[in-house]
N, C-alpha and C positions, 0 to 999 in steps of 0.2 A: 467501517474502516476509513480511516483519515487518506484523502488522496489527495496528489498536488500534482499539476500537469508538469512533464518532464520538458518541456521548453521555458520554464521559470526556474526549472533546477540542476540546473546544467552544473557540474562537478559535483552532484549533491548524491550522484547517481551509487548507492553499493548493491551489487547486483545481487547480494542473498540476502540482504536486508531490505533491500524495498524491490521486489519485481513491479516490472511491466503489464499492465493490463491495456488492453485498446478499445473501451465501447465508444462505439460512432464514430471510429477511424480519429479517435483522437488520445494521445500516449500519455497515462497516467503514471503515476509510481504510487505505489502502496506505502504508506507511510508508517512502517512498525513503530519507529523510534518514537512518535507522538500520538498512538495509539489510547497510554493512559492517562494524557492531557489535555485532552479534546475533550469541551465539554458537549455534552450531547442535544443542549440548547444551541450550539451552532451547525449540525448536522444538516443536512437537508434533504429533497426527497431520494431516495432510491432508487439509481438510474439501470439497476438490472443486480445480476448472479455473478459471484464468484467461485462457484459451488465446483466450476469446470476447475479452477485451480487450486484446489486442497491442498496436495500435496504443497505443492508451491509455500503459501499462505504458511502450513504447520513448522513447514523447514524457515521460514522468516521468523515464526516466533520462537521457536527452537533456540534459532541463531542472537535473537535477542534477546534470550533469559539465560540459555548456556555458555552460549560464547564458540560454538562446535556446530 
């Protein structure tokens, strides 16, 4: 999942289309909207699970393929 820390994206913020994640007490946003343009040679390691926020994450994509 493409992330961007939310003190770089300040107004960028849409709360069903990119939630909030926090590893190591630092505020990311999930990036749907550039999910299919991220190429996977810029990716980096792994910094843990998002497994805790499914829900979350399906209503993001949801929200970005159906518009609901």
């Amino acid at each position: 999942m493409p992330l961007g820390r939310a003190s770089f994206l300040e107004g960028e913020k849409l709360t069903r289309l990119t939630p909030t994640v926090t590893p190591d007490s630092e505020e990311l946003l999930i990036l749907f909207p550039q999910i299919a343009s991220l190429p996977a040679s810029v990716l980096k390691t792994p910094i843990g699970t998002l497994e805790h926020m499914r829900d979350e994450i399906v209503a993001a994509l949801d929200f970005a393929i159906v518009g609901f």
